[in-house]
NUMI-518644 format. One record per residue (C-alpha): y, z, x; residue in one letter. Coordinates in nm, 4 decimals, decimal comma, always signed. Example, Ala and Ser with C-alpha at 12.3 -4.5 7.8 and 13.67 -1.06 7.14 Angstrom:
<pts>
y z x code
-0,4500 +0,7800 +1,2300 A
-0,1060 +0,7140 +1,3670 S
</pts>
This chain:
<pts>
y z x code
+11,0880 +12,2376 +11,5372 X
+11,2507 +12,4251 +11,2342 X
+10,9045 +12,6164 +11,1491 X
+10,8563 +12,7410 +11,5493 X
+11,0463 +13,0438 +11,4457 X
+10,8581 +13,2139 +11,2163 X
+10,5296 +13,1164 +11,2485 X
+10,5802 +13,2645 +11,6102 X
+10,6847 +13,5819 +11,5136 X
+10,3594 +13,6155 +11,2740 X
+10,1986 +13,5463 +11,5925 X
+10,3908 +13,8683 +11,7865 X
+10,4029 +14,0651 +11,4966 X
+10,2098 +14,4315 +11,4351 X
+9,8375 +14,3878 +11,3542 X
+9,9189 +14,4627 +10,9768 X
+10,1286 +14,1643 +10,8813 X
+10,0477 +13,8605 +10,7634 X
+9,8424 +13,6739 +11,0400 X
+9,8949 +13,2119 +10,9701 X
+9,6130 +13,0639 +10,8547 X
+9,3963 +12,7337 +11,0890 X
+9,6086 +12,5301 +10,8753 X
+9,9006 +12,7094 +10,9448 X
+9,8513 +12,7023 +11,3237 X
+9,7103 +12,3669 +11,3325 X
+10,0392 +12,2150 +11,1702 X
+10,2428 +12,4518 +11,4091 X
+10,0730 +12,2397 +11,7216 X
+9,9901 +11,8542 +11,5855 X
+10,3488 +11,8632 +11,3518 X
+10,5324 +11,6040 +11,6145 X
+10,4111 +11,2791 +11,6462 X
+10,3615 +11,1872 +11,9720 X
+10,2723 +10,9238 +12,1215 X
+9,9261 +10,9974 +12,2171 X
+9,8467 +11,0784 +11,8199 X
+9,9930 +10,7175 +11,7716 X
+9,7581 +10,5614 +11,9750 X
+9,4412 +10,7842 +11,8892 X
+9,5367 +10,6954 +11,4706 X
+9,5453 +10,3028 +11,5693 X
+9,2262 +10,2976 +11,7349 X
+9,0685 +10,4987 +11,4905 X
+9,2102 +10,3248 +11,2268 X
+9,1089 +10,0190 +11,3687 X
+8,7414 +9,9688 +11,2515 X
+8,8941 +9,9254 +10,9013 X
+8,9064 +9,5619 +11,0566 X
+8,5442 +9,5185 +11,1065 X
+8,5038 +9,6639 +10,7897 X
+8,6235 +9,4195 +10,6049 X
+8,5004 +9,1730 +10,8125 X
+8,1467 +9,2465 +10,6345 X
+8,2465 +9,3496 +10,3330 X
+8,3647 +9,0350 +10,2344 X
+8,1925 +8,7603 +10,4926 X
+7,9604 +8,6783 +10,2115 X
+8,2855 +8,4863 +10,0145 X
+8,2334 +8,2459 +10,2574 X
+7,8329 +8,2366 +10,3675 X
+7,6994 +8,2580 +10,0572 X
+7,9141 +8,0295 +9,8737 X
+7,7759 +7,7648 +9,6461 X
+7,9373 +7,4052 +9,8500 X
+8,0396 +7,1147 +9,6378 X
+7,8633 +6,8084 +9,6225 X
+7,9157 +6,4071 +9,5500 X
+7,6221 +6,1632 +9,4272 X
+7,5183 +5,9058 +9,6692 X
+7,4414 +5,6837 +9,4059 X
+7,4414 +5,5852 +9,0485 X
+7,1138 +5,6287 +8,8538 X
+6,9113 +5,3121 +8,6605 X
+6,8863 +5,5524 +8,3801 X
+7,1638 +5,7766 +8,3603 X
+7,4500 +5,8787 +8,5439 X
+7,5479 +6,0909 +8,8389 X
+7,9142 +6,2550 +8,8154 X
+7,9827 +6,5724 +8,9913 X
+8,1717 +6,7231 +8,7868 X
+7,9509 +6,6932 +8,4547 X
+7,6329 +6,5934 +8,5956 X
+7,3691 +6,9323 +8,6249 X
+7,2916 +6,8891 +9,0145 X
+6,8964 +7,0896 +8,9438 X
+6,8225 +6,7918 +8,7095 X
+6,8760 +6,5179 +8,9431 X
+6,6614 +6,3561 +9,1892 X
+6,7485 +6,5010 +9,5554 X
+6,8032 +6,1263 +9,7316 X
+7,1359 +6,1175 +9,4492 X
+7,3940 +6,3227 +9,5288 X
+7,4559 +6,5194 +9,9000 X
+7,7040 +6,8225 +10,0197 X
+8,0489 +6,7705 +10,0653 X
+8,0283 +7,0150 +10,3773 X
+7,7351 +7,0656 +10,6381 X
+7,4168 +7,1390 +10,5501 X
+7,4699 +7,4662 +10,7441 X
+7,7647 +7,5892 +10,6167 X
+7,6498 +7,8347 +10,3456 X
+7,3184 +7,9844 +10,2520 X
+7,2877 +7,8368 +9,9340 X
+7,2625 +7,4500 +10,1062 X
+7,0766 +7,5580 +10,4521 X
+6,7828 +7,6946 +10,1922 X
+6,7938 +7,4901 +9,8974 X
+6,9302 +7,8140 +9,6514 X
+7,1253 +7,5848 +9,4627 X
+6,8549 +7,5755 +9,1080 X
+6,7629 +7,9448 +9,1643 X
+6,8070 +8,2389 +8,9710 X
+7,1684 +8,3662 +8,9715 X
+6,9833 +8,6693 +9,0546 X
+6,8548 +8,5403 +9,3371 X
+7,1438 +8,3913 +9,5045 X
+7,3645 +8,7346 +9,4007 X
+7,0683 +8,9450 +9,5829 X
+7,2003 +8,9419 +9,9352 X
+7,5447 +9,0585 +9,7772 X
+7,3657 +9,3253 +9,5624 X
+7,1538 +9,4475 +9,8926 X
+7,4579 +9,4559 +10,0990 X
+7,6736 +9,7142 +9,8118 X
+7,3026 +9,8852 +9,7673 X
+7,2764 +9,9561 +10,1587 X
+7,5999 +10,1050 +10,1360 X
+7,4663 +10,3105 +9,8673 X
+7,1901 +10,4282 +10,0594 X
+7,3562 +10,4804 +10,3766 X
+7,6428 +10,6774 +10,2336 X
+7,3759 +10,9470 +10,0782 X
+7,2176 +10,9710 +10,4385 X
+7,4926 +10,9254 +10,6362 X
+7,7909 +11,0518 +10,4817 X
+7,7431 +11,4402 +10,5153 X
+7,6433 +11,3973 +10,8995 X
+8,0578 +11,3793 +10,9700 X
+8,0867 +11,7298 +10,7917 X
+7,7686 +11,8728 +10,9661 X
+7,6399 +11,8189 +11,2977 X
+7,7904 +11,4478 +11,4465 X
+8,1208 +11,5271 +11,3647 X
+8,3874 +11,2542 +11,2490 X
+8,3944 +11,0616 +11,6055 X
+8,0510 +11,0739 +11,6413 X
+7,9447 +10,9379 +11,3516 X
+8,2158 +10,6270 +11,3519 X
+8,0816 +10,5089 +11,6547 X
+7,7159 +10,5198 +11,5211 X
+7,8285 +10,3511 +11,2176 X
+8,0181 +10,0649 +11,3872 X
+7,7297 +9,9989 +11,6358 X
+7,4760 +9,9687 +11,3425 X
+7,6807 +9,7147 +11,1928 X
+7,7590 +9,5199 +11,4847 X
+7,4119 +9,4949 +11,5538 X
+7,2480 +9,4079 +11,1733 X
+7,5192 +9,1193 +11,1740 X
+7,4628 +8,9855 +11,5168 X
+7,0668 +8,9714 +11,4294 X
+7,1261 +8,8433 +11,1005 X
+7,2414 +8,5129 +11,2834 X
+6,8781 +8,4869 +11,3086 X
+6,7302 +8,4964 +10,9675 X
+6,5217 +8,2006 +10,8456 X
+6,5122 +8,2466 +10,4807 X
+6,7500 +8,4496 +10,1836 X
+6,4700 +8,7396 +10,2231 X
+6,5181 +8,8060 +10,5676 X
+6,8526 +8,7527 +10,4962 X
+6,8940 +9,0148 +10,2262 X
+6,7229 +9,2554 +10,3944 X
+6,9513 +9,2355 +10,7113 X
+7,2536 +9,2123 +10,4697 X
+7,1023 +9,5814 +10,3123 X
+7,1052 +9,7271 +10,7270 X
+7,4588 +9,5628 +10,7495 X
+7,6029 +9,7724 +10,4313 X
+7,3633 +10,0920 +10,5597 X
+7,5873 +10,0799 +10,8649 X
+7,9004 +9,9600 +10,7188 X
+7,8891 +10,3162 +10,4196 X
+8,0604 +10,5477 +10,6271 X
+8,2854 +10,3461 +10,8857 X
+8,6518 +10,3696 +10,6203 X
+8,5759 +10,7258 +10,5281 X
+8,5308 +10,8578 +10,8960 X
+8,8419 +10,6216 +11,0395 X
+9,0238 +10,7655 +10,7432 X
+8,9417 +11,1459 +10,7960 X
+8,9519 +11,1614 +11,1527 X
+9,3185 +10,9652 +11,1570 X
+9,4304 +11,2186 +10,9068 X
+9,3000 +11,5251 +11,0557 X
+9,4558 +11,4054 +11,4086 X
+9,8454 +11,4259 +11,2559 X
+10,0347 +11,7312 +11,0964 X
+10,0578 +11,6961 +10,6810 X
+10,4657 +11,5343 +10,7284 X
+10,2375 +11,1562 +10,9091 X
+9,9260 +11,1843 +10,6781 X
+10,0191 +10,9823 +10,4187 X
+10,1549 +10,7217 +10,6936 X
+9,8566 +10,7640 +10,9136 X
+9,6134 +10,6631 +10,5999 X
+9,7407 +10,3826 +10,5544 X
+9,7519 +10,2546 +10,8881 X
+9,3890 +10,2102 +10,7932 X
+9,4491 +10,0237 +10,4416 X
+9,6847 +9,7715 +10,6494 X
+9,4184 +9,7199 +10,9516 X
+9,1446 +9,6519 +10,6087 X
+9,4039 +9,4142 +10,5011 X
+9,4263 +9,2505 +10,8682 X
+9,0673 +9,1754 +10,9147 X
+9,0611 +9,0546 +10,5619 X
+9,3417 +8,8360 +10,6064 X
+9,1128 +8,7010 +10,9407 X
+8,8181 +8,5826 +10,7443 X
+8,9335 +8,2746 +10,5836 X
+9,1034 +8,1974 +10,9132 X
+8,7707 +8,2648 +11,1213 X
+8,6085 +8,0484 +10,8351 X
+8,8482 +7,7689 +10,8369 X
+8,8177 +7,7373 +11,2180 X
+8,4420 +7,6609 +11,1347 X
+8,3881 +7,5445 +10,8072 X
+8,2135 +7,2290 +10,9766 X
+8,0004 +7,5457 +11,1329 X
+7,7089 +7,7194 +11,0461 X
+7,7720 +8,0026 +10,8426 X
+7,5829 +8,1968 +11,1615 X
+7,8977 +8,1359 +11,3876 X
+8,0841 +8,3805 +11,1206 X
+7,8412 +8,6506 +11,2139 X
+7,8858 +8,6093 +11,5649 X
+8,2750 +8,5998 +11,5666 X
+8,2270 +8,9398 +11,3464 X
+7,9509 +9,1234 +11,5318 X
+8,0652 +9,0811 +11,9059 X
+8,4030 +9,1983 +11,9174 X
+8,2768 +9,4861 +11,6570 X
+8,0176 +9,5868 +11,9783 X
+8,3099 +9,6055 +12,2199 X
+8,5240 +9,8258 +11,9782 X
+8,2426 +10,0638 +12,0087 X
+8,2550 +10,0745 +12,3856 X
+8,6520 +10,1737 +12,3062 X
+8,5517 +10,4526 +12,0270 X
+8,2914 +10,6246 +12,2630 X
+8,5105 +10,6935 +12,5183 X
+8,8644 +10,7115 +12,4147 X
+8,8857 +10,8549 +12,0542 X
+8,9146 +11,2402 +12,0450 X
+8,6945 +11,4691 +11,8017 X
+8,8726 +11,5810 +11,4834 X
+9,0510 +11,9093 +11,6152 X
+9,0268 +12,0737 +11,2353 X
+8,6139 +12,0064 +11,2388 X
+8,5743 +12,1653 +11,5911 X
+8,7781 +12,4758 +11,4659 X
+8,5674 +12,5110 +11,1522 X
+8,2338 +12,4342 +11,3217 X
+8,3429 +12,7383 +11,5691 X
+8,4009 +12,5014 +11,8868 X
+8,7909 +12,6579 +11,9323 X
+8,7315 +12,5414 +12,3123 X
+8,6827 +12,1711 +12,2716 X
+8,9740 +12,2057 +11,9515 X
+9,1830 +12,3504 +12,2097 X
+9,1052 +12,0648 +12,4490 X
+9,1524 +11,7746 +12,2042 X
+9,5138 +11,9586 +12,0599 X
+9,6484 +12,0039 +12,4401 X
+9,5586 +11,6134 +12,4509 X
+9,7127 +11,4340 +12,2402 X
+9,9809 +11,6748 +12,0524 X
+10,3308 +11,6577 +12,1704 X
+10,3827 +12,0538 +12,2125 X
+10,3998 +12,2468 +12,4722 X
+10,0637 +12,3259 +12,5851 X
+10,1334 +12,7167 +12,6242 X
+10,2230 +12,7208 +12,2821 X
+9,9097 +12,5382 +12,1707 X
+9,7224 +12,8645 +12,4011 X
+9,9302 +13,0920 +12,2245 X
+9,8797 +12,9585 +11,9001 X
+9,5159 +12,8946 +11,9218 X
+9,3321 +13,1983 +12,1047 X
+9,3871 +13,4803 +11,9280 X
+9,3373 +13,2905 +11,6103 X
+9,0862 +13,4363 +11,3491 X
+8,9095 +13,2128 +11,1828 X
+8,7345 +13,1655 +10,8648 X
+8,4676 +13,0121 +10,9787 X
+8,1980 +12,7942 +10,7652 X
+7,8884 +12,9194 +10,7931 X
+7,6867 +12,6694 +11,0070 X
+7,3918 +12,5439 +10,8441 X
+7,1324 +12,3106 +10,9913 X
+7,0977 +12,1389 +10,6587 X
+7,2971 +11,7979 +10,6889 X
+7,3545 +11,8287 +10,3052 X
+7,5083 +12,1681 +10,2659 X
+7,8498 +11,9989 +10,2135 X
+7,6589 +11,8042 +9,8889 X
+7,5245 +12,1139 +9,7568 X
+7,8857 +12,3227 +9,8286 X
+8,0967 +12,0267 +9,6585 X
+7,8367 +12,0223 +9,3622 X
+7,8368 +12,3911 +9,3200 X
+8,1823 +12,4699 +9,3754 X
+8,3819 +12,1209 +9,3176 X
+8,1647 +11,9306 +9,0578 X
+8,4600 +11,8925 +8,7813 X
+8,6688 +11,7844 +9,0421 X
+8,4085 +11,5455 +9,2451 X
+8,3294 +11,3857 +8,9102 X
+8,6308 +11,2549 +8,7844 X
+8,7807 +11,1139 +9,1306 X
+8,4137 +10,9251 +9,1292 X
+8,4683 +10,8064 +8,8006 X
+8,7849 +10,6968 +8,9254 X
+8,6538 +10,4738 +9,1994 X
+8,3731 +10,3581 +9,0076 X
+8,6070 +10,1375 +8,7789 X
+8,8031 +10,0758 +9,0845 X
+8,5127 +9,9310 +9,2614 X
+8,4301 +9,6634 +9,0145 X
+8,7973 +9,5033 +9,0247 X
+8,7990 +9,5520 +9,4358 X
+8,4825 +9,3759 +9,4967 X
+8,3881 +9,2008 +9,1608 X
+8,7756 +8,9452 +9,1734 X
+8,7248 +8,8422 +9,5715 X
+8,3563 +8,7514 +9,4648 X
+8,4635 +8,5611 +9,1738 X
+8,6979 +8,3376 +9,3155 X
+8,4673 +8,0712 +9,4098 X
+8,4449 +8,0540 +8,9986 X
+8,7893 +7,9718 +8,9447 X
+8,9635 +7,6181 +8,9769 X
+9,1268 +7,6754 +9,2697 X
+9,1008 +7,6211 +9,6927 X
+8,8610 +7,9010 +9,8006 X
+9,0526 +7,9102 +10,1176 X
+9,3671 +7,9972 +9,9710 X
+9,2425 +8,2127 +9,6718 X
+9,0856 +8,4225 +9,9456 X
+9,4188 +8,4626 +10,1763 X
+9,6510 +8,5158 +9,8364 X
+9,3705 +8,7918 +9,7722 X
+9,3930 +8,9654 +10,1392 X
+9,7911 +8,8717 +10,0835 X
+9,7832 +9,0960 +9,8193 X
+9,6481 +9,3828 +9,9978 X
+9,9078 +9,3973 +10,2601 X
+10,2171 +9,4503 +10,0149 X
+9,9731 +9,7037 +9,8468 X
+9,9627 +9,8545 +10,1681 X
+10,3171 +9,8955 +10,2617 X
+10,3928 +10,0628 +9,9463 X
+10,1950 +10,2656 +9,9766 X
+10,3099 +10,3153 +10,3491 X
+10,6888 +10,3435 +10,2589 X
+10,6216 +10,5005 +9,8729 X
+10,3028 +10,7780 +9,9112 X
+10,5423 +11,0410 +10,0156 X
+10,7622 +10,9545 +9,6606 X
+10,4651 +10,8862 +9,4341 X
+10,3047 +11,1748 +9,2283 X
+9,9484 +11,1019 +9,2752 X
+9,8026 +11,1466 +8,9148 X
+10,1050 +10,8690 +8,7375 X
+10,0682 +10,6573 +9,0316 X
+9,6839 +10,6086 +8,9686 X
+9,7833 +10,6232 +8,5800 X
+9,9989 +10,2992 +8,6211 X
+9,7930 +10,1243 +8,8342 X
+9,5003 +10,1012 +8,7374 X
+9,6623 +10,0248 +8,3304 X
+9,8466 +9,7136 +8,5255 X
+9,5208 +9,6099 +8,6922 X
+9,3337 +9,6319 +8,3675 X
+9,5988 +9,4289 +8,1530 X
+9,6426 +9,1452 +8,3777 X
+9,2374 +9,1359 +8,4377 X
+9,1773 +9,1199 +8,0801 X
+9,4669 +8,8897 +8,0710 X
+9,3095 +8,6608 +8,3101 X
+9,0587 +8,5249 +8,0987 X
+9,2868 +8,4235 +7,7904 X
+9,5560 +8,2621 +8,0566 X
+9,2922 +8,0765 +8,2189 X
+9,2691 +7,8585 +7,9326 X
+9,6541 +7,7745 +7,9587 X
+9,6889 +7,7507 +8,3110 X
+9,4831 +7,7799 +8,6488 X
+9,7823 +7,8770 +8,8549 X
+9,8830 +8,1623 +8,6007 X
+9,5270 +8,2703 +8,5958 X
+9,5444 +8,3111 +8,9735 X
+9,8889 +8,4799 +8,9534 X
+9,7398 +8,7231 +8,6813 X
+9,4436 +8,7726 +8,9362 X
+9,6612 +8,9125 +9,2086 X
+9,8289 +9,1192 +9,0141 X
+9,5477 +9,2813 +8,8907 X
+9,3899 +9,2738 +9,2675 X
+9,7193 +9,4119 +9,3995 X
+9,7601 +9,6863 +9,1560 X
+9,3801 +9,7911 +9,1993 X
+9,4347 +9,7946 +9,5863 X
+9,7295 +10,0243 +9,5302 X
+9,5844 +10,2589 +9,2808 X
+9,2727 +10,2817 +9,5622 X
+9,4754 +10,3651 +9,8428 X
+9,6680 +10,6531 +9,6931 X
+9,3213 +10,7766 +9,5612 X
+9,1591 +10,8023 +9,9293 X
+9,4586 +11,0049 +10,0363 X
+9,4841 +11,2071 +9,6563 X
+9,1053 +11,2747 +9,7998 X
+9,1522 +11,4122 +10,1167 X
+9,4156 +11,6673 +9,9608 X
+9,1747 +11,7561 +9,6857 X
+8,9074 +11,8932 +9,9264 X
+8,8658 +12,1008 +10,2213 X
+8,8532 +12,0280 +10,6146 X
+8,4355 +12,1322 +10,5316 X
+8,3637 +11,9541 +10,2893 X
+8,6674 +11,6362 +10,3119 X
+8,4234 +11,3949 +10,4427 X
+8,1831 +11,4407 +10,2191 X
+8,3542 +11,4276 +9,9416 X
+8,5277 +11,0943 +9,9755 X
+8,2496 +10,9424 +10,0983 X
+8,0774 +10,9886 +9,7400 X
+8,4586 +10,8551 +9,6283 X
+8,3783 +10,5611 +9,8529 X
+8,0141 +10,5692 +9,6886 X
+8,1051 +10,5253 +9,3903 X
+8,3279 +10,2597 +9,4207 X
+8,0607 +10,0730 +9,5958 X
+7,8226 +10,1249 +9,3059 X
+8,0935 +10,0167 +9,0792 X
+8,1114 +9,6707 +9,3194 X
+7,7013 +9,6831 +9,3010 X
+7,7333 +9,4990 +8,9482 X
+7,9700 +9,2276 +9,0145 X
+7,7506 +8,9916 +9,2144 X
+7,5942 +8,9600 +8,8462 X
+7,9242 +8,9663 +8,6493 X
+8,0262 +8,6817 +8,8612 X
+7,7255 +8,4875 +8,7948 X
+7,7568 +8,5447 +8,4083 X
+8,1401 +8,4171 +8,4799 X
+8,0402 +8,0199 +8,4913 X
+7,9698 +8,0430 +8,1251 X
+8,2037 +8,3647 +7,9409 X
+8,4844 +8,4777 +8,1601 X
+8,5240 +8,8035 +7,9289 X
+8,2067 +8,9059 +8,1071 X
+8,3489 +8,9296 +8,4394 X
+8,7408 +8,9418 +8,4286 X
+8,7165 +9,1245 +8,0799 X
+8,4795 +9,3915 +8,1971 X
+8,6753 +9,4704 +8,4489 X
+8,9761 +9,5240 +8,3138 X
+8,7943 +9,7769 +8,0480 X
+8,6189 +9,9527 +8,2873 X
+8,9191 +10,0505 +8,5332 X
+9,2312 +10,1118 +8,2293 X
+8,9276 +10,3477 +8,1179 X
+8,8252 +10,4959 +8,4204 X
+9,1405 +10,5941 +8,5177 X
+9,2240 +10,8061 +8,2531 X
+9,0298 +11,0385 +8,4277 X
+9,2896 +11,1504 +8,6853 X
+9,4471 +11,3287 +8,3842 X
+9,2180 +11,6676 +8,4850 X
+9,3041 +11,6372 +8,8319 X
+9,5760 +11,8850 +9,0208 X
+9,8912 +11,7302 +9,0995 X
+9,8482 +11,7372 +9,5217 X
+10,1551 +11,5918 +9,6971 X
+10,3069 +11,7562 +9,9597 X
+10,0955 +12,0376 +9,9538 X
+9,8872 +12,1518 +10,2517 X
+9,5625 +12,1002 +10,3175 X
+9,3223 +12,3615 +10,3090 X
+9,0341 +12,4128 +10,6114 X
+8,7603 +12,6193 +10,4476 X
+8,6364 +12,6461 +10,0894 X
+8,7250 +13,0276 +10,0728 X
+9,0812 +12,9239 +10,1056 X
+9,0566 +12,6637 +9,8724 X
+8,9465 +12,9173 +9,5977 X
+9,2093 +13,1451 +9,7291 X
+9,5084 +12,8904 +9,7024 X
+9,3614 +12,8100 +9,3314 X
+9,3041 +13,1549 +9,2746 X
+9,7126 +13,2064 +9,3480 X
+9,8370 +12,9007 +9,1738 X
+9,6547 +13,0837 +8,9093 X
+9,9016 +13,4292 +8,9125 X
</pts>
């Protein structure tokens, strides 16, 4: 490698010269891509797919069928399209699909509250509220980023495959809160632990093999749904849940701890172990590089949320506008997949040209991240996603298949400006507190997505309130990234004290 030469002769030279930093020996042995890396960043990155399994099953389960009358009325008249279904009698009109095929027919949700019939959406984006504050900090404390993924995945595979047995939209909502609980952490430890496996030259690459395995199992929904849309909406939960279980098996014993945690939590054996494993060097290099290494090591604290308290002491200016970032992120994300039951178009394909979207978003970022300065990148992005969205509504009065071409554009363009902020994150923050920190990124996009359930509901009668909204909220939002360090191709730092130190030279 062109960098073996010097950074080996800081490791054989006198006591007083400059001795490489963990990031500097780290990137020394994990710089080639081998093949084992390869293999450890697909399975990792492969839970992305059951994440977005969950994340957007409800498009399908808890979608409101159409219905035909059965019958004209003596008094009156019974058309589907004008006719208000809640103020006819029930013998008049009947589903166009299986009574099982969505919540909303099974229990008779069709007249309720459009608070009601949003709440399982709103419990699933509040359990990944609640499990991100609980669970989150665990990958930078004492589970580790391995550790963690595989407790996440199993809690999620196991809320869905009960939640095939719920009798009523209580139950229901309630299992739908465990399945987000689960689901909080699973994109933010894939994404870390990928990242942290490769040298800084695959990083970029290796994130978004995760944003293109999201964009897989997205693209399998309506494909799992169309198979079965004479089905219960159950058999969706059970195509999702099992195979989720037996990924799990796979995580537990074949992915590798993050070598970068081990080293900061003090555990230079196992780091050692996991580098000789899967890093295409020379193992007595790795030895060489590795032993005599001083490190700054975090202070270990049995407090799971000493990462919070260090990001919010040290890193609050910073924490708060990539948040604020996400947050208007998160309502174009979630809030346009949830809404296109509301616009006059197949669900089945709206949904596909949606998960469509995500895969070129994807690749450019795949083939682009390297190129793109992170802070204009997010600048353009989200201002595209916010002019079509707001364009969406006035369109959709000319025409339904511009309004749907505006939509993924503005879908697209959000997906993009997301992906480039996960990885902007992880070069913003330190190997102590990285997982942490996006996590609340990941948080607050959620809790941007926790409002569109009702946005969407309000859509049926003034588009502005849904589409509108969220155009506004992510062109503003994003204006935020204007405070935020420039990051790309820089290194990544390990601890905190070297963080303050780089900033503290950049400074000079």
């Amino acid at each position: 490698m062109a960098e073996s030469t010097p950074l080996l002769s800081q490791f054989n030279s006198p006591p007083e010269s400059k001795r490489p930093s963990l990031n500097e020996a780290i990137e020394e042995c994990i710089a080639d891509f081998g093949f084992a890396q390869f293999v450890q960043a697909v399975l990792v990155s492969f839970a992305w797919v059951f994440d977005a399994q969950q994340t957007f099953i409800s498009v399908f389960t808890e979608v409101e069928p159409s219905w035909h009358c059965t019958y004209q009325l003596r008094n009156g008249s019974c058309d589907s399209v004008f006719s208000n279904i809640c103020q006819l009698p029930r013998d008049s009109w009947a589903w166009d699909r299986p009574i099982h095929s969505s919540i909303v027919s099974e229990w008779e949700l069709q007249c309720w509250s459009s608070l009601i019939k949003g709440l399982p959406a709103s419990s699933f984006f509040m359990g990944c509220l609640a499990g991100g504050l609980v669970l989150a900090t665990l990958a930078d404390s004492s589970l580790g980023r391995k550790n963690l993924l595989f407790l996440s995945c199993l809690l999620m595979s196991f809320s869905a495959l009960i939640t095939v047995f719920a009798s009523n939209i209580w139950i229901y909502s309630a299992l739908k809160f465990l399945n987000g609980f689960g689901r909080a952490t699973i994109g933010t430890c894939a994404l870390v632990l990928s990242s942290e496996l490769v040298g800084k030259r695959w990083r970029g690459q290796v994130g978004v093999l995760g944003f293109l395995c999201f964009t897989l199992g997205f693209l399998s929904l309506p494909a799992i749904a169309y198979i079965n849309r004479d089905s219960s909406w159950r058999t969706l939960y059970l195509w999702t849940s099992i195979p989720t279980f037996f990924y799990c098996i796979l995580v537990h014993f074949l992915v590798r701890e993050s070598p970068r945690w081990l080293l900061v939590r003090g555990r230079k054996d196992e780091a050692v172990s996991v580098i000789t494993s899967i890093a295409a060097t020379k193992n007595n290099l790795i030895t060489k590089n590795l032993s005599g290494l001083e490190i700054e090591q975090e202070p270990l604290n049995d407090d799971i949320y000493s990462a919070i308290k260090i990001l919010l002491k040290k890193k609050l200016r910073r924490l708060s506008a990539v948040m604020v970032i996400a947050f208007g992120s998160g309502f174009v994300y979630y809030g346009m997949p949830l809404g296109l039951s509301n616009l006059n178009f197949n669900l089945y394909l709206s949904v596909t040209f949606n998960a469509l979207s995500e895969l070129p978003a994807s690749l450019v970022t795949f083939f682009f991240i390297d190129k793109f300065n992170r802070k204009c990148s997010l600048l353009v992005f989200n201002g595209i996603s916010g002019i079509c969205s707001i364009l969406c509504v006035v369109m959709g009065k000319i025409s339904g298949n511009l309004q749907i071409g505006l939509e993924m554009v503005s879908f697209f363009s959000a997906c993009t400006g997301f992906n480039i902020l996960l990885i902007y994150t992880i070069e913003l923050f330190p190997t102590s507190v990285r997982n942490s920190a996006l996590s609340m990124v990941r948080q607050a996009l959620v809790f941007g997505g926790l409002f569109s359930p009702l946005l969407v509901a309000a859509a049926s009668k003034n588009g502005f309130v849904s589409y509108g909204i969220f155009g506004l909220v992510i062109g503003i939002c994003g204006l935020f990234v204007i405070s935020l360090p420039e990051t790309r191709g820089k290194t990544l730092c390990d601890t905190m004290e070297e963080e303050e130190h780089k900033e503290e030279r950049s400074r000079l």
